[in-house]
C-alpha positions as CSV (number, residue, x, y, z in Angstrom):
1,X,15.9,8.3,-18.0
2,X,17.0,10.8,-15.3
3,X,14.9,13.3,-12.9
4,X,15.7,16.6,-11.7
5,X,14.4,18.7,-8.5
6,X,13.0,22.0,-8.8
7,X,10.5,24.4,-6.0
8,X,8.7,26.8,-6.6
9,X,8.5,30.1,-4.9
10,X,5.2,29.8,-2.6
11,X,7.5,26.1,-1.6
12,X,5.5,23.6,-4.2
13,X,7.9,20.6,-4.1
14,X,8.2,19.0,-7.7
15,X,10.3,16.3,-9.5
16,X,10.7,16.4,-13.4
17,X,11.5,12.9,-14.8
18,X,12.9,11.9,-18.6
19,X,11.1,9.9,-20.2
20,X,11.7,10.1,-23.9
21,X,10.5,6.6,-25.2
22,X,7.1,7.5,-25.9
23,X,5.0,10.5,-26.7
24,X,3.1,10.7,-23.4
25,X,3.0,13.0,-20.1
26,X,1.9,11.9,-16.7
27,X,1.6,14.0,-13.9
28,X,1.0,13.6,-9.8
29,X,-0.1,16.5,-7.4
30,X,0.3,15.2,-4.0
31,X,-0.5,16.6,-0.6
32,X,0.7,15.1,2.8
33,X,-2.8,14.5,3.8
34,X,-4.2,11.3,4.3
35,X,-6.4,9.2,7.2
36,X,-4.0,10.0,9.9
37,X,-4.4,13.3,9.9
38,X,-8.1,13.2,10.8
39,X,-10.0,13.8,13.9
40,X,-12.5,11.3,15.3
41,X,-14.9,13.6,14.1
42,X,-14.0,13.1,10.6
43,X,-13.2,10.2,9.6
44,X,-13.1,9.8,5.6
45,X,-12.8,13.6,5.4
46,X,-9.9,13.4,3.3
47,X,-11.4,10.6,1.5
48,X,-14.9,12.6,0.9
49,X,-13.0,15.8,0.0
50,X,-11.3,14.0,-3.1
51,X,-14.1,12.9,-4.0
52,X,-15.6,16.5,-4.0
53,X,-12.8,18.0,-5.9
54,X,-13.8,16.2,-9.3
55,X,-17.4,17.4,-8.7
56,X,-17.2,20.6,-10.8
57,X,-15.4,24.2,-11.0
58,X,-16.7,27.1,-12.7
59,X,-15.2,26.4,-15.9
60,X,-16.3,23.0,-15.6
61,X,-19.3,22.4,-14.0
62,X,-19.6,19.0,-13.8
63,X,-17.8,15.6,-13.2
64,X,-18.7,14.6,-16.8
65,X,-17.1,17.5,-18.0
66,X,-14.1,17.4,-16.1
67,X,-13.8,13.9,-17.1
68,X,-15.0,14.0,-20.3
69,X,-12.1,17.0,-21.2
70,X,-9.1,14.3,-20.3
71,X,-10.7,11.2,-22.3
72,X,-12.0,13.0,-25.1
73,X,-7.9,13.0,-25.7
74,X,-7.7,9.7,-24.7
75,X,-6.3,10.5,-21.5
76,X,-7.0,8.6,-17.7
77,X,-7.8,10.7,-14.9
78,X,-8.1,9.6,-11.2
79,X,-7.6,10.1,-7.5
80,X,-6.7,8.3,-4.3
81,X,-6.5,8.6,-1.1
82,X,-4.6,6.6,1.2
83,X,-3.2,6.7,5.0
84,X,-1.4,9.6,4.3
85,X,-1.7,11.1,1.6
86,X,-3.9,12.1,-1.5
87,X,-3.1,12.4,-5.0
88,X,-4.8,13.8,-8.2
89,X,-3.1,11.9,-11.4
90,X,-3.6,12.6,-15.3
91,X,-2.1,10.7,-18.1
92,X,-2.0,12.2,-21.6
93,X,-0.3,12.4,-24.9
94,X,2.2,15.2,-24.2
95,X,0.6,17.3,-26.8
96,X,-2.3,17.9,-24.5
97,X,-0.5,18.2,-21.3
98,X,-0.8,21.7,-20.8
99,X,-4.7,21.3,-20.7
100,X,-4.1,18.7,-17.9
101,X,-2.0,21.3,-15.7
102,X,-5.2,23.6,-16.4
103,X,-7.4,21.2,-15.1
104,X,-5.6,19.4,-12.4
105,X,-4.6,23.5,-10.9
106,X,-8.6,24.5,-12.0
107,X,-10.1,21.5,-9.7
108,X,-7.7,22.3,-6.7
109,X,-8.3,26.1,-6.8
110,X,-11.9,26.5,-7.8
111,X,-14.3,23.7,-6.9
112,X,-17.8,24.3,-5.9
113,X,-18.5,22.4,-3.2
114,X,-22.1,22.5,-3.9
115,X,-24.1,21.0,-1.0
116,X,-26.4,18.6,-3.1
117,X,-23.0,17.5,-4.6
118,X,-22.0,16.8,-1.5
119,X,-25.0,15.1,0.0
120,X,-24.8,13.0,-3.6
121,X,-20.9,11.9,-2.9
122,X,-21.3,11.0,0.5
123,X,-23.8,8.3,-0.7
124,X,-21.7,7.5,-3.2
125,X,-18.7,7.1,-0.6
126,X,-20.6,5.1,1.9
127,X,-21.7,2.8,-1.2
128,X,-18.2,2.2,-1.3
129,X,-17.8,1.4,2.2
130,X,-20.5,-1.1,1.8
131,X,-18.8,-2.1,-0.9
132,X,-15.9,-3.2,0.9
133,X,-17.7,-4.6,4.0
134,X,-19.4,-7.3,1.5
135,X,-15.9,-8.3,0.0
136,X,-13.7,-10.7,3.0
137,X,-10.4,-9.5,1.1
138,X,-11.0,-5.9,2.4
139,X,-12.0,-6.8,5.7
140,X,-9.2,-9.0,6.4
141,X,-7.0,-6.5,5.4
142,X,-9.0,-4.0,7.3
143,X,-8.4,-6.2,10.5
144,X,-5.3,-6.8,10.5
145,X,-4.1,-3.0,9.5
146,X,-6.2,-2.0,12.2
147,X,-4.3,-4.4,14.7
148,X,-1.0,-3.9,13.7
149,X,-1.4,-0.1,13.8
150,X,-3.3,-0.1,16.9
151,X,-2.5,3.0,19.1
152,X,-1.2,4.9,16.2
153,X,-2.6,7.5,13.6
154,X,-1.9,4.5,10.7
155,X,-4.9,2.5,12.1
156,X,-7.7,4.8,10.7
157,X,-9.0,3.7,7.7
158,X,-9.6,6.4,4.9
159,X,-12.7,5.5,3.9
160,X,-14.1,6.3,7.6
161,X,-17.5,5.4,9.2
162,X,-20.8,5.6,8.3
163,X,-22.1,8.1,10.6
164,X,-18.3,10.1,10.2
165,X,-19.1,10.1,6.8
166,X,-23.1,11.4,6.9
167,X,-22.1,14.3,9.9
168,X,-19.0,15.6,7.1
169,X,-20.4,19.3,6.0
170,X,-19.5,21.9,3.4
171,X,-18.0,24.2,5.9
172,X,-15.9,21.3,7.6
173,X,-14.4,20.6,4.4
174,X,-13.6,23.4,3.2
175,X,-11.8,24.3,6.5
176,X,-9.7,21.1,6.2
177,X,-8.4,21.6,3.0
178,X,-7.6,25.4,3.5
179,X,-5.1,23.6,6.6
180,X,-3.8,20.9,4.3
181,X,-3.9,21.9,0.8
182,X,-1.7,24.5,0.7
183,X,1.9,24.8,-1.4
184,X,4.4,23.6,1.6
185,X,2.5,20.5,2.1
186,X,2.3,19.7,-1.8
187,X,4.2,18.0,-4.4
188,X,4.0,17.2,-8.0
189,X,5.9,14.7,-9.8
190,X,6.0,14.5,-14.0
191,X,7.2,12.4,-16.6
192,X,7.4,13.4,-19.9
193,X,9.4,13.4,-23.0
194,X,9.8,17.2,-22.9
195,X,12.5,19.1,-21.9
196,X,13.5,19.8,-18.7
197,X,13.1,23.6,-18.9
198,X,9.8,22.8,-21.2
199,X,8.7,20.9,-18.0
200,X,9.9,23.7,-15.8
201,X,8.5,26.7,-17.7
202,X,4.6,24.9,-17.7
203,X,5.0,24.6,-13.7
204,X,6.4,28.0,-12.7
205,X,3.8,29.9,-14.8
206,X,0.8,27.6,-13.6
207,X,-2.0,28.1,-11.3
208,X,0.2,26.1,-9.0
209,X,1.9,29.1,-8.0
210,X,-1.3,30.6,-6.6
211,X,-1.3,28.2,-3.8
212,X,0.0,30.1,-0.1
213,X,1.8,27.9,2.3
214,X,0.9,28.1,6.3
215,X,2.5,28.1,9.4
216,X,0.5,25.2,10.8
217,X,2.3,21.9,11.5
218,X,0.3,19.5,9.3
219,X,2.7,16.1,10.6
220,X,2.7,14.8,14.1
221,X,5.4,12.6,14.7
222,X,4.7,9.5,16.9
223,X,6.9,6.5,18.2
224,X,5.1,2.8,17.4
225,X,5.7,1.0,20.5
226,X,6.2,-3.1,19.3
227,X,4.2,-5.8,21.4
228,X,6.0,-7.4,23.6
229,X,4.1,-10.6,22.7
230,X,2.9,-12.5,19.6
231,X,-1.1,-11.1,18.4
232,X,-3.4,-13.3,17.1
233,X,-7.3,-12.5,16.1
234,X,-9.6,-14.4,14.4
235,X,-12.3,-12.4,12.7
236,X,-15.5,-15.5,12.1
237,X,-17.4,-15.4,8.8
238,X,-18.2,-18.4,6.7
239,X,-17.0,-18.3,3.5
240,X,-14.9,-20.6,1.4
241,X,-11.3,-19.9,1.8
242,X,-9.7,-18.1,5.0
243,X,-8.6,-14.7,4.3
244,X,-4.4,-14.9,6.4
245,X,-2.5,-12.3,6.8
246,X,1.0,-12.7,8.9
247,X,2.8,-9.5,9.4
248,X,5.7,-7.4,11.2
249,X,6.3,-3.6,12.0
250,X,8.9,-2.6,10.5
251,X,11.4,0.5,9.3
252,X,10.0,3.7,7.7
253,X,10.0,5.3,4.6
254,X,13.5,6.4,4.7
255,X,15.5,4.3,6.9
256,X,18.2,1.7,4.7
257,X,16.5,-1.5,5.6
258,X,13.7,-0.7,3.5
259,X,15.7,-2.3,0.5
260,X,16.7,-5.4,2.4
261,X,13.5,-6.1,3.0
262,X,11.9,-5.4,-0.3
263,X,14.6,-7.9,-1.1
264,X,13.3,-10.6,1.3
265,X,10.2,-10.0,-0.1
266,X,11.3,-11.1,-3.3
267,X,13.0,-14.2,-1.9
268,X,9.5,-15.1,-0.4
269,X,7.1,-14.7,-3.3
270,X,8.8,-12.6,-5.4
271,X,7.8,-15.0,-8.9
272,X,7.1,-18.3,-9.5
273,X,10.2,-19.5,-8.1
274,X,10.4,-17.8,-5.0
275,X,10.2,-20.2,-1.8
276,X,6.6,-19.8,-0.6
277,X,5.5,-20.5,-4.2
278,X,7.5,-23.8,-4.7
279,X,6.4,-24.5,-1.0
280,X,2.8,-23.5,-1.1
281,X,1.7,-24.4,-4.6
282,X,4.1,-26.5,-5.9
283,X,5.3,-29.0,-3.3
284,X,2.4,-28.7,-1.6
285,X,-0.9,-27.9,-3.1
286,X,-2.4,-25.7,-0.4
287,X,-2.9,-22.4,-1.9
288,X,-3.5,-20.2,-5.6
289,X,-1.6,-17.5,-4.4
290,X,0.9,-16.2,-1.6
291,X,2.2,-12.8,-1.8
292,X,4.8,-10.9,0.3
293,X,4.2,-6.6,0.4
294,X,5.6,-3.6,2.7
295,X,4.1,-0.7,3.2
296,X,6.3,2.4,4.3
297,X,5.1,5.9,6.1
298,X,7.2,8.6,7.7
299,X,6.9,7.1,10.9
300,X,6.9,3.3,10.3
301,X,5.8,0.7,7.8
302,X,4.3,-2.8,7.8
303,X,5.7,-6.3,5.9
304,X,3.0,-9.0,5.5
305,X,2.3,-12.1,4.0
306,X,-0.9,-12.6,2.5
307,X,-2.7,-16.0,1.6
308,X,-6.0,-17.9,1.4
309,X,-7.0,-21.8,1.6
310,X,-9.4,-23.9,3.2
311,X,-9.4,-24.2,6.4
312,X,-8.0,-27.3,7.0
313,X,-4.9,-26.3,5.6
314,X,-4.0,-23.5,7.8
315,X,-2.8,-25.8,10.3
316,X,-0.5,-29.0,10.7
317,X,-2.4,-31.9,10.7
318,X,-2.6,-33.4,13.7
319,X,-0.7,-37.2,13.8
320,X,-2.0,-37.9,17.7
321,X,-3.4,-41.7,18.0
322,X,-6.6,-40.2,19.0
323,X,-6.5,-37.7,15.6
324,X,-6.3,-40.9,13.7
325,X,-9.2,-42.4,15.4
326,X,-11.5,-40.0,15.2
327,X,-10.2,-39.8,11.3
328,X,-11.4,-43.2,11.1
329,X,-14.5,-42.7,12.6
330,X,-15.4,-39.7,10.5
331,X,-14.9,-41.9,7.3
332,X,-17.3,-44.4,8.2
333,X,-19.9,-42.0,9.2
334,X,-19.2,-38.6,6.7
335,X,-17.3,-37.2,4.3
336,X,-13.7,-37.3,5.2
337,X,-11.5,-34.1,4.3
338,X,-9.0,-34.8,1.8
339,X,-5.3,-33.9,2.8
340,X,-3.5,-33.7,-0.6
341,X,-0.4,-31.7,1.3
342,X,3.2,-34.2,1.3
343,X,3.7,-33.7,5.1
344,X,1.9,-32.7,8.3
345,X,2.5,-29.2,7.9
346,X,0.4,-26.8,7.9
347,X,0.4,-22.9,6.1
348,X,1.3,-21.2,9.2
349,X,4.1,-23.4,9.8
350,X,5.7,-23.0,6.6
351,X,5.6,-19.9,5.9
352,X,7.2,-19.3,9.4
353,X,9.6,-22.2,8.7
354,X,11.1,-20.2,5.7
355,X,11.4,-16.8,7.5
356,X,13.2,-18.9,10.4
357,X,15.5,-20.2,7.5
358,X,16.5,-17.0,6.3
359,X,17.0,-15.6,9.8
360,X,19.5,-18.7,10.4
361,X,21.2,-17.3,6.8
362,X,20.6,-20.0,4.3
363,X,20.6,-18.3,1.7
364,X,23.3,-19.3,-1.1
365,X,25.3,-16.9,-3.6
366,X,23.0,-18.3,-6.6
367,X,19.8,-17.6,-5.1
368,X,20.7,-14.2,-3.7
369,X,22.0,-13.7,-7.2
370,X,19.1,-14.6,-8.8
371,X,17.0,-12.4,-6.1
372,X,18.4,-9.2,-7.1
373,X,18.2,-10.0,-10.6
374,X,14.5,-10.2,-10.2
375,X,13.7,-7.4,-8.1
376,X,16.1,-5.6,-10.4
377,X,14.9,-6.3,-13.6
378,X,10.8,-6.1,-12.4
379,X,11.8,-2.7,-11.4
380,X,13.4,-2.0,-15.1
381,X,10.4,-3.4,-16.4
382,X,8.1,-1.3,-14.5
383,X,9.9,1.9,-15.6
384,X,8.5,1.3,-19.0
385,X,5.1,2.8,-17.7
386,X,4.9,6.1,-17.3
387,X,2.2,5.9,-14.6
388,X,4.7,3.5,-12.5
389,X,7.6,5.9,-12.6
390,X,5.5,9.0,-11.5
391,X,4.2,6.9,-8.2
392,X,7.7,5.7,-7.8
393,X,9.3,9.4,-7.1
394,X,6.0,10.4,-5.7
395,X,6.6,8.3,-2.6
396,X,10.3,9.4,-2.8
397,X,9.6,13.3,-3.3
398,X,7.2,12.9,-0.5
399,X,9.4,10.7,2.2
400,X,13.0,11.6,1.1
401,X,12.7,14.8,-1.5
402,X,16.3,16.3,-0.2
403,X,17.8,12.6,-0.6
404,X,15.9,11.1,-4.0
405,X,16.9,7.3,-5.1
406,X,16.5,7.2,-9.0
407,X,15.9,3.7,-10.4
408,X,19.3,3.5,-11.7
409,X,20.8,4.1,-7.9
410,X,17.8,1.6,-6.6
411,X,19.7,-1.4,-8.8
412,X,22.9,-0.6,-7.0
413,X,21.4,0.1,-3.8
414,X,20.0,-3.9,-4.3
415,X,23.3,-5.2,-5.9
416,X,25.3,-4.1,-3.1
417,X,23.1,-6.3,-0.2
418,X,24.9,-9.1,1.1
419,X,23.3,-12.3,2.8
420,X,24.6,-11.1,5.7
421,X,22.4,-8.1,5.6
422,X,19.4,-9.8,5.1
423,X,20.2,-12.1,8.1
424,X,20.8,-9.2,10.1
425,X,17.8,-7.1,8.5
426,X,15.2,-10.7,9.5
427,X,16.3,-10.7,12.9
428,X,15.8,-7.2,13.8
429,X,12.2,-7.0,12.5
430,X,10.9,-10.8,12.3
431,X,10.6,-12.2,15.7
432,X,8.0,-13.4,17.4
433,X,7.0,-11.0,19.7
434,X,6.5,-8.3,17.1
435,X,3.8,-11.0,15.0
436,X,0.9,-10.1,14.0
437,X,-1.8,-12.6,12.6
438,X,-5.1,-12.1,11.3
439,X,-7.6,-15.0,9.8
440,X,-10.9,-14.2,8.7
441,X,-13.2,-17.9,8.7
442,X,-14.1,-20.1,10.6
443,X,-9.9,-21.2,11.9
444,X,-9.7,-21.9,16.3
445,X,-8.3,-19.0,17.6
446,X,-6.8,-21.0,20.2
447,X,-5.1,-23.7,18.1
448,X,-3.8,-20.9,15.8
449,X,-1.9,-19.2,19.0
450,X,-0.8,-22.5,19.8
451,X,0.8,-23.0,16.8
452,X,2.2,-19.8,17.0
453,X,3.9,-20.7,20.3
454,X,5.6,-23.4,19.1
455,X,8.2,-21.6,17.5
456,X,10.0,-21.1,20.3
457,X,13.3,-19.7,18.7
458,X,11.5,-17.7,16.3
């Protein structure tokens, strides 16, 4: 598997990628547009016009028919949009991939915009919102983006507001996507087990060649300014489990430290014998999942750690004499909370108890062995899907075009980081000050900064 770089004359950005293995084509076209780009104004724009684009075109004048044309050949079709950017995607059997350039150039050049299908998708999207309002993994998440990107473009949310969503107008989107969609501020990326010039030839004599590019500066760099000082929030709601999220700003998109700390990552949760697992499930039974991510943009990106329990195991259990009697007390009188955990120490504690570990470099040859082997070998195995390779050099063409990793330079790139990188890599971004916690429940605020405090060497 290999990938080559080619641009076409009105500056469309695209990456070709081999994938010979199987008879099927999937393409990407991108455009650096996304949430942050938006104006108080209009919120969920970009979200809304996505939405509108697979709404109908003269030659096809409906969704169904759009859609309908892709799965008839037992092809998948969808959109996204996310911070900052949005993407169109289609998966085919190559045979038919010429009918998915037609309609992926067809929906971007020649939509309708009718009004009532406009009216009709802005229910539809604020449905969604709803949606995601009723669902305390989304608004956890929600909360703690929207703290840890606070004062930043990054903190809007791309599905906007209500009321941002309802004043959106025909005219207002059409405006926005004559500024953003346009060929310097697009990419496509393909995989397919045709040629290289094949590839090349179905691109350059597209419809992607009609689009014009524009002087207008669609990016607007900003500098994230780190807390000087730990922040917690708890969001109340009853529900069953508390929705945690601990997190840390850290490196963009195309800085180096990006792979030491996908690497940390892995040493966290990454499988079943990672050390939050084996801490948080398996020596302690205090969770059903745990889960390390990053997220990286131009500017900046975000690591987190992501959990839920019951409540009374997101803190240490508290071992004062008068703990013990009021323990006592509650058994005579009502049910007494079960502690099944093999120590006093709660979910917040551990899982900064194993960051603290790796910033103090105890990590062995073996295990940082066994690490890279991992991340090396899910990333091999993720390769296999065509889907997964096309969003893998989508983010690259997008954040680092003139400087592309392949996969086959991403297992070096991992085999080559020493523990001594990671130590370094931990203490730069995961200190105390730049924390950010988030619990949705029914978890004390106050004791939850408390036990925050007590990592004093953090």
């Amino acid at each position: 598997m290999f990938y080559k770089q080619f641009i076409l004359d009105n500056g469309v950005k695209t990456v070709y990628i081999s994938k010979r293995d199987l008879n099927i084509s999937c393409i990407n076209v991108l455009f650096k547009v996304g949430a942050k780009n938006e104006s108080k104004e209009h919120l969920g724009i970009s979200h809304v016009l996505e939405h509108m684009l697979l709404k109908g075109t003269k030659q096809y004048g409906t969704n169904q028919e759009i859609t309908s044309q892709i799965e008839a050949l037992g092809g998948y079709i969808n959109a996204h949009t996310t911070r900052d950017t949005t993407f169109y995607i289609i998966k085919i059997n190559t045979k038919y991939l010429q009918k998915a350039i037609d309609i992926l150039s067809d929906i971007l050049l020649h939509s309708l915009f009718r009004k009532k299908d406009l009216e009709y998708e802005k229910n539809v999207v604020i449905e969604e919102l709803m949606g995601g309002l009723d669902n305390p993994d989304h608004v956890a998440y929600d909360e703690f983006s929207k703290s840890i990107f606070e004062g930043v473009p990054l903190q809007q949310d791309p599905i906007g507001t209500i009321d941002t969503i309802r004043a959106i107008t025909r005219s207002s989107l059409i405006n926005y996507m004559k500024k953003f969609y346009t060929s310097d501020n697009m990419h496509i990326t393909i995989s397919s087990n045709l040629s290289f010039k094949r590839i090349e030839h179905m691109i350059r004599n597209s419809s992607f060649k009609s689009f014009a590019p524009t002087d207008l500066k669609k990016h607007m760099p900003f500098t994230y300014i780190p807390n000087d000082q730990a922040t917690v929030q708890v969001v109340y709601k009853s529900i069953e489990q508390e929705k945690m999220y601990i997190g840390f700003p850290i490196c963009s998109a195309t800085h180096e430290d990006r792979y030491v700390i996908d690497l940390i990552a892995a040493i966290l949760t990454g499988g079943m014998s990672s050390r939050l697992f084996i801490a948080l499930r398996e020596t302690n039974p205090l969770v059903y999942y745990v889960k390390a991510q990053t997220e990286y943009y131009q500017d900046m990106g975000i690591f987190y750690i992501k959990t839920a329990a019951k409540l009374e195991n997101i803190l240490d259990v508290d071992t004062s004499p008068l703990s013990h009697a009021g323990s006592f007390i509650q058994s005579l009188f009502g049910k007494q909370q079960q502690q099944h955990r093999k120590g006093n120490k709660g979910i917040i504690s551990i899982i900064l108890d194993h960051i603290r570990k790796i910033k103090k470099n105890t990590l062995n040859k073996p295990e940082l062995s066994a690490v890279k082997q991992y991340i090396i070998g899910a990333g091999l195995l993720n390769s296999e899907e065509s889907k997964t390779v096309v969003e893998y050099y989508k983010e690259e063409s997008v954040y680092n075009y003139d400087n592309i990793k392949s996969i086959h330079q991403l297992s070096k790139i991992y085999e080559k980081i020493k523990a001594s990188d990671i130590v370094r890599v931990c203490n730069t971004y995961f200190s105390k000050d730049k924390m950010f916690v988030t619990i949705l429940g029914q978890s004390s605020e106050s004791r939850v900064c408390q036990c925050v405090e007590e990592y004093m060497d953090f």
